[in-house]
N, CA, C and O atoms as a MOPAC input file, in Angstrom:
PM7 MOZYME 1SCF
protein

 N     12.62200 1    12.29800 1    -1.91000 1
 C     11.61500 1    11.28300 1    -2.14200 1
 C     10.99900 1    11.53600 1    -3.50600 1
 O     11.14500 1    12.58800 1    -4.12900 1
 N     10.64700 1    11.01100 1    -3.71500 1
 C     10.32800 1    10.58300 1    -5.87700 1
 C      9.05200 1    10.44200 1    -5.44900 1
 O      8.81400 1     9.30500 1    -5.04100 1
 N      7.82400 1    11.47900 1    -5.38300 1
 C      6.75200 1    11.62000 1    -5.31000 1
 C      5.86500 1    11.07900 1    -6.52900 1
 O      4.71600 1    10.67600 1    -6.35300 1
 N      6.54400 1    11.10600 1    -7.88000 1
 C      6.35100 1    10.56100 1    -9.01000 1
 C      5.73200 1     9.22500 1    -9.62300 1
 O      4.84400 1     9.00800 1   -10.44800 1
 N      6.58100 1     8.42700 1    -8.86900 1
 C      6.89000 1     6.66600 1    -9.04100 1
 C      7.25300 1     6.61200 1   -10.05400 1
 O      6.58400 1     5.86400 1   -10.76700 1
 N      8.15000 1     7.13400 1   -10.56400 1
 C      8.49600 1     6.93200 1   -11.82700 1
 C      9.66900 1     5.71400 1   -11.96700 1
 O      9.74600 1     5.02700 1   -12.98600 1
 N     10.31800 1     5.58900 1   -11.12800 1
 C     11.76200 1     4.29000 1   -11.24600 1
 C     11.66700 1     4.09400 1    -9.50800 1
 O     11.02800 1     3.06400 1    -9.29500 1
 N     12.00000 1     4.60300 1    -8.50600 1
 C     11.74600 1     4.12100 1    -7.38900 1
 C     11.74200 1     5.06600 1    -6.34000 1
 O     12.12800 1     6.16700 1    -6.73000 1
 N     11.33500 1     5.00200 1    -4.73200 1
 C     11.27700 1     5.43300 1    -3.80700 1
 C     12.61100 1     5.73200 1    -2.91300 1
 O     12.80200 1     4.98600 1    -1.95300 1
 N     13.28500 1     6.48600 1    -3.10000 1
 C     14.28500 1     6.81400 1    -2.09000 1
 C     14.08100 1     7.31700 1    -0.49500 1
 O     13.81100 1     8.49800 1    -0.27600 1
 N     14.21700 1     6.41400 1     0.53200 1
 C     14.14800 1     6.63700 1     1.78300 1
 C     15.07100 1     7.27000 1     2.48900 1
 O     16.06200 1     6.58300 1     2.24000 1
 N     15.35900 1     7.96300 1     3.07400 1
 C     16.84100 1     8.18100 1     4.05600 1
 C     15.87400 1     7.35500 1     5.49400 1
 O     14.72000 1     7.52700 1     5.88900 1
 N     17.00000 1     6.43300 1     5.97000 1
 C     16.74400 1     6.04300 1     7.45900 1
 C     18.27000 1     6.31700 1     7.90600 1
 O     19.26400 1     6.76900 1     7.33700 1
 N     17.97900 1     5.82500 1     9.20100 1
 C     19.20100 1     6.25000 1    10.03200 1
 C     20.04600 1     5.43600 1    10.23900 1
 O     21.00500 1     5.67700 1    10.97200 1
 N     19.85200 1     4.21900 1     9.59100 1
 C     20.71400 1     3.17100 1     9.30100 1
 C     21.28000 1     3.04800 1     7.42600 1
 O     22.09300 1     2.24200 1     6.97400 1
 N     20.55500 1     4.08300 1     6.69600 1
 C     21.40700 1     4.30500 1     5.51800 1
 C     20.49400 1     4.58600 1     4.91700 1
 O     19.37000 1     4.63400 1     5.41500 1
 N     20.81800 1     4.90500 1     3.39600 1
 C     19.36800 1     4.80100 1     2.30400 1
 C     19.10100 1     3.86900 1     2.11300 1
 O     19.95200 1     2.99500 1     2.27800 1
 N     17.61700 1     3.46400 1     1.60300 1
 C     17.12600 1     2.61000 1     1.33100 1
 C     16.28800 1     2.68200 1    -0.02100 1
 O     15.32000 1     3.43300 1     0.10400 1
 N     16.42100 1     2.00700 1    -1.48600 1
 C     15.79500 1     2.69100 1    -2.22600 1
 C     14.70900 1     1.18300 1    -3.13900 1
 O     15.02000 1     0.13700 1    -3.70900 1
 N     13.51400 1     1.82700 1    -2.84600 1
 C     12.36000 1     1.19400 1    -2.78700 1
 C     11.51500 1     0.94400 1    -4.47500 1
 O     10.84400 1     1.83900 1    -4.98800 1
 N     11.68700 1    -0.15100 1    -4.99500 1
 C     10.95000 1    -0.20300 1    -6.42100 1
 C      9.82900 1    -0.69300 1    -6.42000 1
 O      9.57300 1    -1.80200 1    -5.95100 1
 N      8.75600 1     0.31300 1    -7.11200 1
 C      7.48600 1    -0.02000 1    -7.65400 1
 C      7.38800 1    -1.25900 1    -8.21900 1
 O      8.31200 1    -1.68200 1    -8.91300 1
 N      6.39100 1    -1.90800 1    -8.02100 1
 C      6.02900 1    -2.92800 1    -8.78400 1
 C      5.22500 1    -2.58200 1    -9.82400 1
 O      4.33900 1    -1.75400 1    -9.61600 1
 N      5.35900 1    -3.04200 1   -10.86800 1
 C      4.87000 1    -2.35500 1   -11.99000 1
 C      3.56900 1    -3.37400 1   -12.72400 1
 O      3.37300 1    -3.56000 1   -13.92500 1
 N      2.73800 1    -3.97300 1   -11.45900 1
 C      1.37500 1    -4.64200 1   -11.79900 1
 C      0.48500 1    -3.60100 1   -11.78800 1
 O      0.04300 1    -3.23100 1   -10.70100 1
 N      0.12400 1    -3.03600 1   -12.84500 1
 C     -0.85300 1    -1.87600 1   -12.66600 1
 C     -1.93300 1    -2.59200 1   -13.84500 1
 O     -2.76700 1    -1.79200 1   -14.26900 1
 N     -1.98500 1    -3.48600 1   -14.21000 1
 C     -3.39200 1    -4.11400 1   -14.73500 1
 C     -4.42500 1    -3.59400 1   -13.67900 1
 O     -4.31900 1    -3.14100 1   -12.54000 1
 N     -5.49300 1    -3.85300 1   -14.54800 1
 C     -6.85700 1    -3.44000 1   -13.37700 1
 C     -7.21800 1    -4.14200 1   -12.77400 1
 O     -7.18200 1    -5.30900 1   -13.16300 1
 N     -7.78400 1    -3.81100 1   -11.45700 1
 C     -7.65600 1    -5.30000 1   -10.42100 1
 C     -9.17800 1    -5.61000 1   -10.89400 1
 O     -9.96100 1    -4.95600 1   -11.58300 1
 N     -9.29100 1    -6.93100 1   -10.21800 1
 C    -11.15700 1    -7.27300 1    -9.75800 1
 C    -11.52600 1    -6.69200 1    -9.11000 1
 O    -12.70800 1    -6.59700 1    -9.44300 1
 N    -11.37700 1    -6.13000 1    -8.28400 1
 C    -11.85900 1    -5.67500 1    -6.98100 1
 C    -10.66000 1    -5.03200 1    -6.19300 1
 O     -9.43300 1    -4.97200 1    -6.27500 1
 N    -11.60600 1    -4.61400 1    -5.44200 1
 C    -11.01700 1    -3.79200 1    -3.78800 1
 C    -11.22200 1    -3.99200 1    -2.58800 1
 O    -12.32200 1    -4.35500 1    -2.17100 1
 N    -10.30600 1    -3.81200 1    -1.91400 1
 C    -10.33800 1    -4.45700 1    -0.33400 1
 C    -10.15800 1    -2.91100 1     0.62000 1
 O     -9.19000 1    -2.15800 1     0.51300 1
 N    -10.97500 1    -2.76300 1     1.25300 1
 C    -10.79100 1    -1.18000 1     2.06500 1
 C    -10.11000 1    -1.88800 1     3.58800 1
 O    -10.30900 1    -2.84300 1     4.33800 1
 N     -8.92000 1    -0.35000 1     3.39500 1
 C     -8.46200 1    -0.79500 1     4.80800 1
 C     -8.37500 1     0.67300 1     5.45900 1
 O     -7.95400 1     1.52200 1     4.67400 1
 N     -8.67400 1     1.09800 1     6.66200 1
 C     -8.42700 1     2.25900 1     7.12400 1
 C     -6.73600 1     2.29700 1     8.00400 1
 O     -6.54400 1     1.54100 1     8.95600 1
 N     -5.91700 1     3.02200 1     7.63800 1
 C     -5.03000 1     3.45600 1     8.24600 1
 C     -4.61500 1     3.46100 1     9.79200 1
 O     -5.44800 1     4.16400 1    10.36400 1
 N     -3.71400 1     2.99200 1    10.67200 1
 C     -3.62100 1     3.46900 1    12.05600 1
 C     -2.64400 1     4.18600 1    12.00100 1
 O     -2.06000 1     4.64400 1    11.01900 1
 N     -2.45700 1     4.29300 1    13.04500 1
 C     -1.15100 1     5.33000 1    13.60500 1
 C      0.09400 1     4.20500 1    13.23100 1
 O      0.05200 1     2.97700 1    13.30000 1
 N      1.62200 1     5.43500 1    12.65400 1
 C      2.46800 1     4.52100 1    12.28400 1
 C      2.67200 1     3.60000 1    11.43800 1
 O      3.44400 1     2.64200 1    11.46000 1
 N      1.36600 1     4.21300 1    10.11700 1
 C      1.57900 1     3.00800 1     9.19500 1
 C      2.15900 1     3.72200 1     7.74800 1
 O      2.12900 1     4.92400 1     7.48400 1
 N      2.75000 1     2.50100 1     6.80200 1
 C      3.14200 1     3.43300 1     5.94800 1
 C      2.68400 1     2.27700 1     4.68700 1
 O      2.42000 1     1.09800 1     4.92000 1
 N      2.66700 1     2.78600 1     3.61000 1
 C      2.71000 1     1.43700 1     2.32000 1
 C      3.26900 1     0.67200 1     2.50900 1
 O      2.72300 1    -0.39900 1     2.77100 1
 N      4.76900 1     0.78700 1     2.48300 1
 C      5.85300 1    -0.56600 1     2.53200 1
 C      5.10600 1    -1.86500 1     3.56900 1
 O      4.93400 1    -3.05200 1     3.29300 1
 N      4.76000 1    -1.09100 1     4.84500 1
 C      5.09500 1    -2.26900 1     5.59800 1
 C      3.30000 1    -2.98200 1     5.52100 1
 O      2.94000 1    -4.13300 1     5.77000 1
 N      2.36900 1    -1.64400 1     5.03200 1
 C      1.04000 1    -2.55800 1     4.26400 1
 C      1.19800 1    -3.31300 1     3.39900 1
 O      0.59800 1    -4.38600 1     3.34400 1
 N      2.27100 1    -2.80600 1     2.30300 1
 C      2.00900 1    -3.65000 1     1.10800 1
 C      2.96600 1    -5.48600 1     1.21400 1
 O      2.91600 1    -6.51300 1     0.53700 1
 N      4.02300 1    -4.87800 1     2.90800 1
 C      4.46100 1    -6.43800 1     3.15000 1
 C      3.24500 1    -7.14500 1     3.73000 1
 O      2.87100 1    -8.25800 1     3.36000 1
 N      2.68700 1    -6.44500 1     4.62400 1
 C      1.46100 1    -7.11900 1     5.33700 1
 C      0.55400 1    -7.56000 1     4.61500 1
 O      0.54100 1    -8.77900 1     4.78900 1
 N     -0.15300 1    -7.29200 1     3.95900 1
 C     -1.19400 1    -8.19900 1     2.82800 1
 C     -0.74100 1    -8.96300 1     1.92600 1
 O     -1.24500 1   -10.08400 1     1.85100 1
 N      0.28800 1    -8.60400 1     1.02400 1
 C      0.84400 1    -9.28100 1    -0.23600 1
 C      1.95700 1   -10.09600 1    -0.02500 1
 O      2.44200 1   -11.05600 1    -0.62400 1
 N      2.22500 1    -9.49400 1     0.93500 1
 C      4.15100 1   -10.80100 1     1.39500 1
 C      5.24800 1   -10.15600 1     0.49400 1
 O      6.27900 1   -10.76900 1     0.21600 1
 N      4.93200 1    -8.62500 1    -0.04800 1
 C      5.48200 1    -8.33700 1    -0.95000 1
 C      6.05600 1    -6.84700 1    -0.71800 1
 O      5.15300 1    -6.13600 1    -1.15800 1
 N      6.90000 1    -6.15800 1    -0.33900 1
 C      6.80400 1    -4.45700 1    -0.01900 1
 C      6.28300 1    -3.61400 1    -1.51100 1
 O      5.49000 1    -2.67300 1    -1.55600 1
 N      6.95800 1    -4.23800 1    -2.61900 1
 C      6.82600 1    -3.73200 1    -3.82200 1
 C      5.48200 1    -3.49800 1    -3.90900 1
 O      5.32600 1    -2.47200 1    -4.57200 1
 N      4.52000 1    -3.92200 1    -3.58600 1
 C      2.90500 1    -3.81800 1    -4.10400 1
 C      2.30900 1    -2.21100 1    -3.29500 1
 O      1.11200 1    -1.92700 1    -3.31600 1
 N      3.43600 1    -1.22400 1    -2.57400 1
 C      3.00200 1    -0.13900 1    -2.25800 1
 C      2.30800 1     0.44400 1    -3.06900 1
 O      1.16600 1     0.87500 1    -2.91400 1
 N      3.39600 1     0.50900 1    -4.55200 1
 C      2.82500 1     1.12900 1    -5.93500 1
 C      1.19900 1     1.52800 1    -6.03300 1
 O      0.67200 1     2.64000 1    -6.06400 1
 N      0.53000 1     0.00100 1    -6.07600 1
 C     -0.84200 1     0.13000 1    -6.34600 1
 C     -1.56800 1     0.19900 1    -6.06900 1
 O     -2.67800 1     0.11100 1    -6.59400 1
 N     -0.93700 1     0.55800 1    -4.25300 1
 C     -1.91000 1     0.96000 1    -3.45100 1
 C     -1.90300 1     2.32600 1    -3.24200 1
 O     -2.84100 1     2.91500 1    -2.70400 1
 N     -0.87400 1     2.87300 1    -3.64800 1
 C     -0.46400 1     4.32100 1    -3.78900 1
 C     -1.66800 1     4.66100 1    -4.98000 1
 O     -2.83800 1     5.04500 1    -4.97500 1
 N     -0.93000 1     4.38300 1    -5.70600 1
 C     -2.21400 1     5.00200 1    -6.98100 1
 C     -3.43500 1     5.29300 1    -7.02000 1
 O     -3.99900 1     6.32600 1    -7.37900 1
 N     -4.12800 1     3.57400 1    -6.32800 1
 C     -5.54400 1     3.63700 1    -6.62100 1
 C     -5.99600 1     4.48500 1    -5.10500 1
 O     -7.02600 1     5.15200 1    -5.01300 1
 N     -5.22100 1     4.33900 1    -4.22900 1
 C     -5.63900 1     5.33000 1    -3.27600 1
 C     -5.51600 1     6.38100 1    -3.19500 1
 O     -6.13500 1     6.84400 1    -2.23700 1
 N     -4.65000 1     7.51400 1    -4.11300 1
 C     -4.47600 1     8.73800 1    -4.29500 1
 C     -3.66700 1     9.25800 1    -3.43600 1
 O     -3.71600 1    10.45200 1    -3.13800 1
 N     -2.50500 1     8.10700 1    -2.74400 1
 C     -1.52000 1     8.66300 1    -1.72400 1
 C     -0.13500 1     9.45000 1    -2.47400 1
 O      0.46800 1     9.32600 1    -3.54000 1
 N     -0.04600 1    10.15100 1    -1.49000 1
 C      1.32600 1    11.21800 1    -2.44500 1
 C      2.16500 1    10.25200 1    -1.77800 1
 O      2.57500 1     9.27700 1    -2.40900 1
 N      2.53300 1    10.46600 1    -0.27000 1
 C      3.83800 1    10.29300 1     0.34000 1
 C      3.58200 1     8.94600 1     0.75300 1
 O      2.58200 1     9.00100 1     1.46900 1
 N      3.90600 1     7.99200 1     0.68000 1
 C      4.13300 1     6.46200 1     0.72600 1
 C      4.74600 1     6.52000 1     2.33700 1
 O      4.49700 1     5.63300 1     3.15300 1
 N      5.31900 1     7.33800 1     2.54700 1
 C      5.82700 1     6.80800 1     4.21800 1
 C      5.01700 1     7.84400 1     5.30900 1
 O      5.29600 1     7.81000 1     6.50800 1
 N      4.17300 1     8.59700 1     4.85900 1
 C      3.15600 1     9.11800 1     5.43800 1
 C      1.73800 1     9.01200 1     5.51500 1
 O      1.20500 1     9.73900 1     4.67600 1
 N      0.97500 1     8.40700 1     6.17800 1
 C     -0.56600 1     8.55700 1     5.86800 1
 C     -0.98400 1     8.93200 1     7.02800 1
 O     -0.47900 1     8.85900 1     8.14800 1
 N     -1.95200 1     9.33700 1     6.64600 1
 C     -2.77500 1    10.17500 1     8.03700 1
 C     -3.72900 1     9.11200 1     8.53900 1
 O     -4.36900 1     8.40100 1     7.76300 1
 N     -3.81800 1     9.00800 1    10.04300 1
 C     -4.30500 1     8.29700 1    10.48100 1
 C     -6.05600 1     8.31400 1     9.96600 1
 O     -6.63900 1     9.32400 1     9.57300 1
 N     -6.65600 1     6.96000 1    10.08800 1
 C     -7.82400 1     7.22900 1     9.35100 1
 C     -8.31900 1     7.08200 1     7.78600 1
 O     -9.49700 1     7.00700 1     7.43900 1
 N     -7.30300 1     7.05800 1     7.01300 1
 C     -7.38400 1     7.40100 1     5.38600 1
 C     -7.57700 1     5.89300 1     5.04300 1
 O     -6.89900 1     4.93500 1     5.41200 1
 N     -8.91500 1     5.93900 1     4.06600 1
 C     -8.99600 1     4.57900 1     3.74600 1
 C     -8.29100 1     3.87200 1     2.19600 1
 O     -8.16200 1     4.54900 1     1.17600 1
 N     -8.14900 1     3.35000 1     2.23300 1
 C     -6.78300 1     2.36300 1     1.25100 1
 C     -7.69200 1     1.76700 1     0.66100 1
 O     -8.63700 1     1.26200 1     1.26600 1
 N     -7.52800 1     1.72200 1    -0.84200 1
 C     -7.68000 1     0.75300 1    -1.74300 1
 C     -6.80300 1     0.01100 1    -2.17300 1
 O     -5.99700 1     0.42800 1    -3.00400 1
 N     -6.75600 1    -1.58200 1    -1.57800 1
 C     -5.94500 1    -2.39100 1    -1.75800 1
 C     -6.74700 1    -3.06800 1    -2.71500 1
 O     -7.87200 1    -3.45800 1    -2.40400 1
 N     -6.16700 1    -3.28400 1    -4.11300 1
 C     -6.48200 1    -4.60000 1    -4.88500 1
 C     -5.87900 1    -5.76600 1    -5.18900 1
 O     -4.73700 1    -6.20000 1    -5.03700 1
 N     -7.32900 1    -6.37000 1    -5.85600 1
 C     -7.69100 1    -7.55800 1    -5.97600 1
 C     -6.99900 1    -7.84800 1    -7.25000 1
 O     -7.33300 1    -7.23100 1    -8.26100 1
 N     -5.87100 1    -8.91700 1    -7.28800 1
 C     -5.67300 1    -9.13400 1    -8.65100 1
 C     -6.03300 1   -10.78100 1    -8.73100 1
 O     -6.02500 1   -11.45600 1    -7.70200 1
 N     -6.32700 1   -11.32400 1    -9.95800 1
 C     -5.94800 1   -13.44500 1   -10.06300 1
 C     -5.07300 1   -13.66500 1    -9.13300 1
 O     -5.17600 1   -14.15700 1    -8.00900 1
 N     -3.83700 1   -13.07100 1    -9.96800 1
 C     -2.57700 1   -13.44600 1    -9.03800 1
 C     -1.94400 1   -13.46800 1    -7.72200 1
 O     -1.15300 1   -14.25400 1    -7.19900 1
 N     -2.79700 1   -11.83700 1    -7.12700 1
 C     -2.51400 1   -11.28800 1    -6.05400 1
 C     -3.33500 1   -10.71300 1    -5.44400 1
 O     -3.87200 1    -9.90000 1    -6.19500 1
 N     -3.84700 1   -10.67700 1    -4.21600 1
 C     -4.95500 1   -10.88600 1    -3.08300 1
 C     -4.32100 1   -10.14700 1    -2.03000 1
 O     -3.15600 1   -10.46300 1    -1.79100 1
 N     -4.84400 1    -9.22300 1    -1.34600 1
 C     -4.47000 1    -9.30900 1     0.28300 1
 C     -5.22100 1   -10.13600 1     0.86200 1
 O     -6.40500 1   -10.41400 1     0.67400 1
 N     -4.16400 1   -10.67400 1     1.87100 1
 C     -4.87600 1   -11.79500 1     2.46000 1
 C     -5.39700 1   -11.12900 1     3.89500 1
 O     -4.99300 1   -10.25700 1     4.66400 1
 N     -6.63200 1   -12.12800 1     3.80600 1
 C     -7.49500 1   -11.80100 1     4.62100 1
 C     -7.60900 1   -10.81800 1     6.34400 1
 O     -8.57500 1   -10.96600 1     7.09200 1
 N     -7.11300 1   -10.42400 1     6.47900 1
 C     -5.83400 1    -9.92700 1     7.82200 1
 C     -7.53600 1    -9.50000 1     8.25300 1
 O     -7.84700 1   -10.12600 1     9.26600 1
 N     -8.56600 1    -8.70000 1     7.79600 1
 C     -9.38400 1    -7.69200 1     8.38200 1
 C    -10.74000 1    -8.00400 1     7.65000 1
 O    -10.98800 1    -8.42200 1     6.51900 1
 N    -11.42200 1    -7.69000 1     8.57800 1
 C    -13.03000 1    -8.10300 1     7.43500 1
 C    -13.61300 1    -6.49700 1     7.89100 1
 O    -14.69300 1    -6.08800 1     7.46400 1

């Protein structure tokens, strides 16, 4: 796994590799949207869930200070941003 983000995320699943690219919107957002973590969650399938997008793990990785993208500890709160372009949509108040 490419702890880095430097070119992309390499997964092993048990149906093959899977290799995962950053999106490279790292402008500064408007804002932030806090989300706390459950059990079983990982970036990818947050960053499909808010953005419609898996790629937007990237910047939630960053601004949240996550190392491992397919690990978070239950509880850990997420800074999802706010861009013009791109919003999580509303899922949680």
């Amino acid at each position: 796994m490419d702890y880095q983000y430097t070119n992309s995320v390499t997964v092993q699943l048990i149906t093959g590799t899977l290799f995962l690219e950053p999106s490279r919107n790292l402008k500064r957002p408007l804002s932030f949207k806090h989300y706390d973590a459950h059990e079983d969650e990982n970036l990818f399938m947050l960053a499909n869930r808010f953005y419609g997008e898996t790629s937007m793990w990237y910047p939630i990785a960053k601004f949240s200070s996550v190392i491992d993208p397919t690990n978070i500890p239950v509880g850990t709160t997420l800074l999802l941003p706010v861009y013009n372009d791109k919003s999580p949509e509303d899922l949680f108040v």
